[in-house]
C-alpha positions in Angstrom: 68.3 33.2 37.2 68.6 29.5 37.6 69.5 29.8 41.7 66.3 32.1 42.1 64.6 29.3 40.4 65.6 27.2 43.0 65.6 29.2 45.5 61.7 29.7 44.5 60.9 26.0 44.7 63.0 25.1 47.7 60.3 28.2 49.2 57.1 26.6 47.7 58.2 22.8 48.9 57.8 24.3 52.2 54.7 25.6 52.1 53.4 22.8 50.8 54.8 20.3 53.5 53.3 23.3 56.0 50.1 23.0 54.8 50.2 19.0 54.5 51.2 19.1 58.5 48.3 20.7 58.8 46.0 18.7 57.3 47.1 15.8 59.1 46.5 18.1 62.2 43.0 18.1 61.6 42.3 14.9 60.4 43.9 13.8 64.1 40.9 16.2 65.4 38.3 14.0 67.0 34.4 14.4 65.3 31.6 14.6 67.8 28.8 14.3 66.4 25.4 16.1 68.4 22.3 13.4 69.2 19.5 14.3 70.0 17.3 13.0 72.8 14.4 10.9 71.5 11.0 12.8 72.3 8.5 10.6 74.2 5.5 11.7 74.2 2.4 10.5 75.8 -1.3 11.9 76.6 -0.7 14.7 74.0 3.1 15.9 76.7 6.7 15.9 75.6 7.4 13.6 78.9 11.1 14.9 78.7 10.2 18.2 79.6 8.8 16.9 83.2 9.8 14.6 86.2 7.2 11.9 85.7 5.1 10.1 88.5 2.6 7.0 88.0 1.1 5.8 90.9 -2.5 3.9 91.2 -5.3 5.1 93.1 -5.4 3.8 96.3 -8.3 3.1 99.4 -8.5 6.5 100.8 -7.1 7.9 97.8 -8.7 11.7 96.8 -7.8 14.1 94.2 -6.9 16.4 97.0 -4.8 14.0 99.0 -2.9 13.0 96.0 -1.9 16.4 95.7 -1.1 17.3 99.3 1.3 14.4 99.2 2.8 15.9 96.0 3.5 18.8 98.1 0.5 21.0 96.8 -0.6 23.8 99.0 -4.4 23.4 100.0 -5.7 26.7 98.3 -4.0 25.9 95.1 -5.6 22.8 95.4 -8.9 24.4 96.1 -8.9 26.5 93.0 -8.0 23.7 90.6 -11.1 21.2 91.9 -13.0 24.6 91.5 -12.0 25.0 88.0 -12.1 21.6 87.2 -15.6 20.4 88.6 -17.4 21.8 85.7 -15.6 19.7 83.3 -15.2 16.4 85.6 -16.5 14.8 88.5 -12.8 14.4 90.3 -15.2 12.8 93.2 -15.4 9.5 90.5 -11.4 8.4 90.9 -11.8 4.3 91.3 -9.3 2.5 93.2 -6.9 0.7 91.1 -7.1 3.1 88.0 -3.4 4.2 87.3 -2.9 8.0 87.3 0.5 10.1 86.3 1.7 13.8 87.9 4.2 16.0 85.9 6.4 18.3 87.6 8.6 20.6 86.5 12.2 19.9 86.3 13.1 23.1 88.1 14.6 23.2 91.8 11.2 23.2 93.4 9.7 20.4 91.2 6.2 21.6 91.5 2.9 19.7 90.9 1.8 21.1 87.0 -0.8 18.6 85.8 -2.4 15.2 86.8 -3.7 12.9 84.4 -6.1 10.1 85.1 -7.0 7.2 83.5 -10.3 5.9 82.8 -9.3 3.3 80.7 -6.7 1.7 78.8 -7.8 4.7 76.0 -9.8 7.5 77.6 -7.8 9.9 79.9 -8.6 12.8 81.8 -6.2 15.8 82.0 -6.1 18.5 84.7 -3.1 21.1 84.0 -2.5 24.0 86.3 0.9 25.0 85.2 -0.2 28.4 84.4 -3.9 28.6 84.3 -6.4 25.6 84.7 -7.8 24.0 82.0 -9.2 20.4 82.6 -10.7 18.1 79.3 -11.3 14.6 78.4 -9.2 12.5 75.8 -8.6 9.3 74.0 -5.2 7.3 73.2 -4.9 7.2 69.5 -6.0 3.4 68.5 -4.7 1.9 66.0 -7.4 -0.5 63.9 -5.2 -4.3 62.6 -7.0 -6.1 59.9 -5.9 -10.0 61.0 -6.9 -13.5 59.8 -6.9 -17.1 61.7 -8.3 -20.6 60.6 -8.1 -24.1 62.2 -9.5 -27.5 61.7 -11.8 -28.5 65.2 -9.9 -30.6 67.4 -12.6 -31.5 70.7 -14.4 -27.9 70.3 -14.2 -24.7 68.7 -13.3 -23.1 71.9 -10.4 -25.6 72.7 -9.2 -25.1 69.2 -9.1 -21.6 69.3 -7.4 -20.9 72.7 -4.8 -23.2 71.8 -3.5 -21.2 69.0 -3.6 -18.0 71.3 -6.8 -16.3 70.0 -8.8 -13.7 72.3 -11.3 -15.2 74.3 -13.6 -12.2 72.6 -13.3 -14.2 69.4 -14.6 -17.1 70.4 -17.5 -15.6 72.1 -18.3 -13.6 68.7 -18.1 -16.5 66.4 -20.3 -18.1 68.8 -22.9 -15.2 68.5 -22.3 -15.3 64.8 -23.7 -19.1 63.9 -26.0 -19.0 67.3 -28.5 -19.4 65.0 -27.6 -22.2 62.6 -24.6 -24.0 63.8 -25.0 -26.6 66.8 -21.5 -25.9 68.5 -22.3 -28.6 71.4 -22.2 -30.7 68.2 -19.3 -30.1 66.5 -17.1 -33.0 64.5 -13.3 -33.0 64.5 -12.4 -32.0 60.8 -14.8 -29.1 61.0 -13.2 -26.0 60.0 -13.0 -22.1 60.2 -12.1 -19.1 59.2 -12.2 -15.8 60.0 -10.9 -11.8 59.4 -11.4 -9.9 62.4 -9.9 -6.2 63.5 -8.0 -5.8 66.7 -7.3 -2.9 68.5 -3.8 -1.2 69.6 -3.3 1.7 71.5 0.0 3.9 69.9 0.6 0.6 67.8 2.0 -1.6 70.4 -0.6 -2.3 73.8 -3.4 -4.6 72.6 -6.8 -2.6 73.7 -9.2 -5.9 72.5 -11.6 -6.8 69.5 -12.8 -4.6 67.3 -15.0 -7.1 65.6 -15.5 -10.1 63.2 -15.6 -8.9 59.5 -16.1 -12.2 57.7 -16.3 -15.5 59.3 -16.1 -19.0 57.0 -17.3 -22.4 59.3 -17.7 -25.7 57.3 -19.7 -28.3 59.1 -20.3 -31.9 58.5 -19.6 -31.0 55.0 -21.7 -27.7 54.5 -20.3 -24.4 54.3 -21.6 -21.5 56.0 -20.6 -17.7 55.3 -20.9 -14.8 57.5 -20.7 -11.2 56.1 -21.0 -8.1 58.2 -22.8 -5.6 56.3 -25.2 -2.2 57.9 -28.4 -2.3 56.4 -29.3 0.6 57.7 -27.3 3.8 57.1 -28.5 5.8 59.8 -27.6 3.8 62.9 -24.7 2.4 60.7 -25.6 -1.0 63.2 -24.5 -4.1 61.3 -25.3 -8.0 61.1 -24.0 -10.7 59.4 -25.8 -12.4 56.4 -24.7 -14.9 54.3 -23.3 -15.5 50.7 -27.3 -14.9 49.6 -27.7 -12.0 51.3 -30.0 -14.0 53.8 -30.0 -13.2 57.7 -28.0 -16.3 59.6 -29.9 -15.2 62.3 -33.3 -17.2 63.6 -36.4 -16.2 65.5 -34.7 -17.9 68.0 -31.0 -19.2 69.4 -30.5 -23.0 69.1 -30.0 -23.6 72.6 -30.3 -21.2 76.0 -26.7 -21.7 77.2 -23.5 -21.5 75.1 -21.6 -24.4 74.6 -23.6 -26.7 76.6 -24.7 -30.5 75.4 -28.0 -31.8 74.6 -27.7 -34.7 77.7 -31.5 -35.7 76.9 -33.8 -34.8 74.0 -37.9 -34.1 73.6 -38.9 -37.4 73.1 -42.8 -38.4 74.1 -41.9 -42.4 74.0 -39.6 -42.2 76.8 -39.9 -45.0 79.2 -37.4 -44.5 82.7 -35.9 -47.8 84.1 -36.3 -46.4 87.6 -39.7 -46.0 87.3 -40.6 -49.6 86.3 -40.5 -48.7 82.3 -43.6 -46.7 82.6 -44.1 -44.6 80.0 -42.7 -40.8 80.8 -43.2 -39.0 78.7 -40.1 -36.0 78.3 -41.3 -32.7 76.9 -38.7 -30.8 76.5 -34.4 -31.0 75.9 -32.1 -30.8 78.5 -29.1 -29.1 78.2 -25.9 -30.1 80.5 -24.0 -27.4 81.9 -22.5 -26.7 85.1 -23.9 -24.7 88.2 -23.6 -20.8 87.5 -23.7 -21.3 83.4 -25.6 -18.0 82.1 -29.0 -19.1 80.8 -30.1 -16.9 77.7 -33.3 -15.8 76.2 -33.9 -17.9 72.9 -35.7 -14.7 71.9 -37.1 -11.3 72.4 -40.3 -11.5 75.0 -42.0 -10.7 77.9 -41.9 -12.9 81.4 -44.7 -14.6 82.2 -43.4 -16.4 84.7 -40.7 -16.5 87.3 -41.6 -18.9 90.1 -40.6 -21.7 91.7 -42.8 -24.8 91.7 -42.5 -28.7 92.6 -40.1 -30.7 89.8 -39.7 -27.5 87.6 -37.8 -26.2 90.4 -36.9 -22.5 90.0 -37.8 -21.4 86.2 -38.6 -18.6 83.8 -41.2 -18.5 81.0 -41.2 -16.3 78.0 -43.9 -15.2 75.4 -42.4 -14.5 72.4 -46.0 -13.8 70.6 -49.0 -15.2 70.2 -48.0 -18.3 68.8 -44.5 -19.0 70.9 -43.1 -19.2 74.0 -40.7 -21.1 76.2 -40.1 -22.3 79.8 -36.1 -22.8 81.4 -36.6 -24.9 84.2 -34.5 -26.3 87.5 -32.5 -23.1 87.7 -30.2 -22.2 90.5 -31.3 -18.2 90.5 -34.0 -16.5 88.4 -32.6 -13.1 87.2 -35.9 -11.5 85.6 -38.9 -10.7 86.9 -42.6 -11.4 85.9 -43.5 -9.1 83.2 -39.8 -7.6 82.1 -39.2 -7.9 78.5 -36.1 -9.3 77.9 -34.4 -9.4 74.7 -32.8 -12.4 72.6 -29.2 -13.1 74.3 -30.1 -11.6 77.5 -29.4 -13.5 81.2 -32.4 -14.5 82.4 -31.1 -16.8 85.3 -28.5 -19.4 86.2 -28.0 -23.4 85.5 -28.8 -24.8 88.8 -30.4 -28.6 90.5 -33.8 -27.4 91.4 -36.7 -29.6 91.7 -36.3 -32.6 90.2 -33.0 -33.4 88.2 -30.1 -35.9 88.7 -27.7 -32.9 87.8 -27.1 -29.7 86.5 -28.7 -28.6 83.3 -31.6 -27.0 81.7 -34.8 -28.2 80.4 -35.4 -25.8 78.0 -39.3 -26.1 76.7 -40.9 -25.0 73.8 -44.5 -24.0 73.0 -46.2 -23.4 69.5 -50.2 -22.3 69.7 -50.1 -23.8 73.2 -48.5 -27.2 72.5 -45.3 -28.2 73.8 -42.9 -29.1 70.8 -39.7 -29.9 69.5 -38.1 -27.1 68.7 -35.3 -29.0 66.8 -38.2 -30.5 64.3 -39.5 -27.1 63.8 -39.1 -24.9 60.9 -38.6 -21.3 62.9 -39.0 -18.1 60.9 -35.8 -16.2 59.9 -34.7 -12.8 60.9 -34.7 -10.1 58.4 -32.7 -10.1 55.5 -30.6 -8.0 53.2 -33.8 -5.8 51.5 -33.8 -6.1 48.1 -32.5 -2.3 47.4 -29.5 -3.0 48.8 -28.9 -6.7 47.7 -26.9 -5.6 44.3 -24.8 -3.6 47.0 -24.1 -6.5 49.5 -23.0 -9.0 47.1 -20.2 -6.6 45.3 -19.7 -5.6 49.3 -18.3 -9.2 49.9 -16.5 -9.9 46.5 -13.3 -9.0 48.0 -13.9 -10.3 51.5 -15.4 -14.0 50.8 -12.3 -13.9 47.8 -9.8 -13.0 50.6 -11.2 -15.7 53.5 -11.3 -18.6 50.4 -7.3 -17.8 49.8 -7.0 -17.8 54.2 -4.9 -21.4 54.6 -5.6 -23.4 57.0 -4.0 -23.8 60.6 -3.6 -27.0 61.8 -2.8 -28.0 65.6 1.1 -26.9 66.4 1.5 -24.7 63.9 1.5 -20.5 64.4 -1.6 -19.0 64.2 -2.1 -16.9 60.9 -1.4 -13.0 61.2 -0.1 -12.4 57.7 -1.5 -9.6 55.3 -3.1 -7.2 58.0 -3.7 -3.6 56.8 -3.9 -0.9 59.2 -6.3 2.2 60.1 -6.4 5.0 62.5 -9.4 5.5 65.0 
């Protein structure tokens, strides 16, 4: 009994070193693991599922000839421009717009849809892979909440560019205090702030503004607040308004050219060395700018005038109503014509040296009931304000948003510009 014991265990010790061989056997087996391949996808295509072309359109350049070289017979061609005419104008390609072909990964990689693109978000696709179906669509854009501020250093434009902020910007806070901020005048110490949106195209390609939210601007001292807020729910349009819910906008711009200089003001004592001291009177207030500078309409109207005539040179005149209008003299080019209405903001000719002037600029004139005045010296009607229904509304509105631009910190000259605390939304 005691050798069939051993015997017994000598038989098990085997087995068990058997089966630890063969553990070690698999443990020696090398694991390879399966990865996937990373789907890209564009324009609404698994691209890994084609060979993928991009190519530009080029002089000469036609739907057709892009497909000939693509190795596209000319009846299939035929039948997709056919089918496709209905739902685009292939006819409208533009040199220089970028365009991709996807073909299939077979032996005969054949032509199976073109995809041009109108933009940096709107696309056309034409697929013929089976049947033709041709339809118009947009990128998905992604909408960044951001913040920047700075202290004026020279001018609001110089500040701004030198921390790396869109040119867009700085042409919509322009537009923004047009009406109540001088920017030709600005101090150094003035300050800013501002939450705008930006837009990206599948989170990454920067496809421009979206638009100035709240603006903050503090000049000589005085702060002024911008809000953008619809009054009116059915165009959903919007305009800014400030911390009392009163329009920042005027009957009319400040000045007819953007960040120009007053070089000489309305003054009716003005005596002129050149002329001996005799008085000279100097009705209106020139604004320095170089040749080409856009001159803009200080306000809606209709032209009166558009003419060219001894010292005035080449000019416009505007009515604005029965009481106001203004003249924009020594122009280089007029670029409206007598009896156009033009609205406020709109180019009505360029800064030019016509008739009598000892440089560029603009002699922007101002009439009240037929009297040339100072506009500076006169107290202009406002724009319309937040009406009183919606008051309650707008000031809970901007709770959040003047709160948020108070807390923005200031960025001062070599220092990164402010991107911190964006939120993100889908278009």
């Amino acid at each position: 009994m005691y050798q069939k014991t051993i015997v017994v265990a000598f038989l098990l010790g085997l087995v068990m070193l058997s089966c630890k061989n063969e553990v070690k056997e698999i443990d020696k087996t090398p694991f390879q693991a399966y990865i996937a391949p990373v789907e890209l996808r564009e324009f609404g295509f698994n691209l890994n599922d084609y060979i993928v072309k991009r190519d530009t359109i080029r002089s000469g350049d036609s739907f057709g000839t892009i497909l000939q070289r693509n190795n596209l017979a000319y009846p299939k061609i035929y039948q997709i421009a056919e089918s496709a005419k209905d739902s685009y104008d292939i006819r409208k390609l533009q040199i220089g717009k970028p365009y991709t072909l996807l073909f299939s990964k077979d032996s005969l990689q054949t032509p199976q849809c073109f995809i041009y693109q109108e933009s940096n978000i709107d696309y056309v696709v034409i697929h013929f892979a089976d049947s033709i179906v041709t339809y118009k669509e947009k990128k998905p854009v992604t909408i960044v909440t951001k913040e920047a501020s700075g202290e004026i250093d020279g001018s609001l434009s110089v500040t701004m560019d030198a921390q790396g902020l869109p040119q867009a910007l700085i042409g919509e806070m322009a537009d923004i205090y047009a009406w109540t901020i001088n920017f030709w005048k600005l101090q150094k110490g003035d300050k800013f702030k501002i939450i705008y949106k930006q837009r990206y195209i599948e989170d990454s390609i920067y496809a421009g503004l979206d638009g100035i939210e709240a603006a903050y601007f503090q000049h000589k001292g005085e702060d002024f607040y911008a809000f953008k807020y619809s009054i009116d729910s059915t165009s959903k349009k919007a305009d800014f308004f400030d911390e009392k819910a009163k329009s920042l906008k005027r009957a009319f711009l400040k000045a007819p050219v953007n960040f120009g200089r007053i070089s000489s003001r309305y003054n009716l004592n003005r005596r002129i060395a050149y002329y001996g001291y005799a008085l000279r009177p100097h009705k209106g207030t020139d604004f320095a700018a170089p040749i080409g500078t856009e001159i803009l309409a200080t306000a809606n109207g209709t032209v009166v005038e558009s003419t060219q005539r001894g010292g005035n040179g080449k000019y416009v005149k505007i009515k604005h109503s029965d009481t106001y209008s203004t003249q924009y003299l020594h122009m280089k080019a007029q670029k409206v014509k007598k009896g156009q209405f033009v609205k406020q903001g709109d180019v009505i000719g360029w800064v030019g040296m016509t008739g009598n002037t000892g440089g560029p600029h603009v002699c922007y004139r101002f009439w009240k009931n037929g009297q040339q005045v100072d506009p500076f010296k006169e107290k202009l009607p406002t724009s319309e304000s937040v009406p009183n229904h919606l008051v309650v509304d707008y000031k809970e509105f901007i709770i959040p948003l003047r709160a948020r631009l108070d807390s923005i910190p200031y960025k001062f000259l070599n220092e990164t510009t402010i991107e911190q605390g964006y939120s993100i939304t889908q278009k």
